[in-house]
C-alpha positions as CSV (number, residue, x, y, z in Angstrom):
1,X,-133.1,-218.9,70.9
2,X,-133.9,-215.2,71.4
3,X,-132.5,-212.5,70.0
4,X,-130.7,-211.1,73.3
5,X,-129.6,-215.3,74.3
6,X,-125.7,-215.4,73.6
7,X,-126.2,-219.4,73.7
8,X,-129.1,-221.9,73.5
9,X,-128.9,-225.8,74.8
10,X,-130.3,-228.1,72.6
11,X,-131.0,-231.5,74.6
12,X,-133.0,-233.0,71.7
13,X,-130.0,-232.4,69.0
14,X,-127.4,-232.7,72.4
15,X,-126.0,-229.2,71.0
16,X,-124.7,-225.9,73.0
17,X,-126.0,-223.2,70.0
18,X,-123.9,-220.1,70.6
19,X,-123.8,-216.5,68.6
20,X,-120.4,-215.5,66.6
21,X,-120.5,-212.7,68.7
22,X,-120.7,-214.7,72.1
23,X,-118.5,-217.1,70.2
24,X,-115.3,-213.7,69.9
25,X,-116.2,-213.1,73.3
26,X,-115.5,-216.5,74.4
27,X,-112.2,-216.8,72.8
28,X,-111.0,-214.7,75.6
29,X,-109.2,-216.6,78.4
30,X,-111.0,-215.4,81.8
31,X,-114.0,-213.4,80.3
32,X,-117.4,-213.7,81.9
33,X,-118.7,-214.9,78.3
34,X,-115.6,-217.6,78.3
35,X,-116.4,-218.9,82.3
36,X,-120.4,-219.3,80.9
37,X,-119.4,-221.2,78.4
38,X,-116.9,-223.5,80.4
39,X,-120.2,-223.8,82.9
40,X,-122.1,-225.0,80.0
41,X,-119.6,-227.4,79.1
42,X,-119.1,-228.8,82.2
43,X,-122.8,-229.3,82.9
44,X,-123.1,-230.9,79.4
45,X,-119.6,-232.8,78.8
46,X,-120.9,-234.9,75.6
47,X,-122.8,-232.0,74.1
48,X,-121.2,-230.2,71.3
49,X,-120.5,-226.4,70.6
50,X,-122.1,-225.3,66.9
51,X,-122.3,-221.6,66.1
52,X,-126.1,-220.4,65.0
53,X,-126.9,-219.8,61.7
54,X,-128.9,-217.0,60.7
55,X,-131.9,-218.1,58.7
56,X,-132.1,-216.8,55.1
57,X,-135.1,-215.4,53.7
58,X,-135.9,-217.5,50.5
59,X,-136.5,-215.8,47.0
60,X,-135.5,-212.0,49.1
61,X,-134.3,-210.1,45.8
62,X,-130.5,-208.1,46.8
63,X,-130.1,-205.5,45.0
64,X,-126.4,-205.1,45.3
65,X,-124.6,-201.7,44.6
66,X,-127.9,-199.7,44.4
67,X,-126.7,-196.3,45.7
68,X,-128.2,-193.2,43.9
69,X,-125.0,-192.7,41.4
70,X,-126.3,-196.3,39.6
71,X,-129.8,-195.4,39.9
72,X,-129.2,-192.2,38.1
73,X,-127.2,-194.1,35.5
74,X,-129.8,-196.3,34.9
75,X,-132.0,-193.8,34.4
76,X,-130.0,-191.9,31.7
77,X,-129.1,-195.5,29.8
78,X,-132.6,-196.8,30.3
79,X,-134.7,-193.8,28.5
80,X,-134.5,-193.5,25.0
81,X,-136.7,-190.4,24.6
82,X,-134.5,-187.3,25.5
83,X,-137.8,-185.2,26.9
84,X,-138.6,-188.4,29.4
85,X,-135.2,-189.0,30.2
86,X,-134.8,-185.1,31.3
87,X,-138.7,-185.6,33.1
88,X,-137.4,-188.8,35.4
89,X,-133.9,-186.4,36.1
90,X,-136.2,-184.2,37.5
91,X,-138.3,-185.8,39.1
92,X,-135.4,-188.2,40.9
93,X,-133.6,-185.2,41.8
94,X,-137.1,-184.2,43.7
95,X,-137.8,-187.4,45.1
96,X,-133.8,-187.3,46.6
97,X,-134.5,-183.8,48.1
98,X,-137.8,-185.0,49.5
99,X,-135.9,-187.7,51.5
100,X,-133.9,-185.8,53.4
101,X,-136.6,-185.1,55.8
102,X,-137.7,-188.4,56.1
103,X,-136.1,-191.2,58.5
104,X,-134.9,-193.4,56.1
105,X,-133.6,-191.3,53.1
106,X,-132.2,-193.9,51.2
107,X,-135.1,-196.4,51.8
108,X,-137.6,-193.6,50.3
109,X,-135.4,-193.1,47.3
110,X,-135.2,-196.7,46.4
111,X,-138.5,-197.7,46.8
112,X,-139.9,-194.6,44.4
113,X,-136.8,-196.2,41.8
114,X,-138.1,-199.7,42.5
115,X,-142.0,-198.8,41.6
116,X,-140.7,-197.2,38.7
117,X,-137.9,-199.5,37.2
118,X,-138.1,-202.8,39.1
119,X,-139.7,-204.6,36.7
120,X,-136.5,-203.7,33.9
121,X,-133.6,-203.3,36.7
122,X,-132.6,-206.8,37.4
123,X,-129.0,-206.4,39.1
124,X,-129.1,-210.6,39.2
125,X,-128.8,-210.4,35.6
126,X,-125.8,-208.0,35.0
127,X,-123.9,-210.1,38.0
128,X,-124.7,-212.9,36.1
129,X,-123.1,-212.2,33.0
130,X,-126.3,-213.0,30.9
131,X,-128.3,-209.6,29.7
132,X,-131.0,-209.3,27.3
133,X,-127.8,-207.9,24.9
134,X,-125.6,-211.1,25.8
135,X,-128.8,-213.2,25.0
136,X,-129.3,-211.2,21.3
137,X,-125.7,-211.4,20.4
């Protein structure tokens, strides 16, 4: 299926493959996206109507609830040393004004945190339940 196709017909799995947005669209009695679908039906009567999955990208790392407030956090709690700690401040508080010019701000900021701190931030972990201090205790 393409990106742009709001269905796809399967003949070798005898299944209409439609999009949850074609699928909303649909729902509506009279709609030009509810009479293609009816067409569909009626030129496939035994085939059934399945919505498309979207397919996952296996091992992708999420790192849920990254926003700048928890990288600075992390940051702070992470650095024993005062001098270092005050150093990374610094220099995150440059890297975050150097992103503003660029197209993805956000994107620029996390990837200088992530060559930094991936290695030690592991947000799978704290979700989880089971730290490195959960683990000692």
């Amino acid at each position: 299926m393409t990106k742009n196709a709001n269905y796809n017909i399967d003949f070798f799995t005898s299944t209409i493959i439609i999009t949850k947005k074609f699928y909303k669209a649909a729902s509506v009695l009279n709609s030009p996206e509810y009479k293609e679908l009816m067409q569909a039906r009626r030129d496939n009567p035994d085939f059934t109507i399945v919505l498309r999955e979207i397919k996952k990208k296996e091992g992708k790392k999420s790192y849920r609830n990254l926003n700048y407030a928890n990288m600075r956090t992390f940051i702070e709690n992470y650095e024993t040393d005062d001098g270092v700690r005050a150093d990374r401040i610094k220099e995150f508080e440059k890297v975050m004004e150097l992103s503003k010019v660029q197209s993805g701000p956000y994107a620029y900021v996390k990837t200088w945190f992530l060559k930094m701190y991936g290695e030690a931030y592991n947000p799978e972990e704290k979700a989880d339940g089971n730290s490195e201090e959960d683990a000692a205790a």
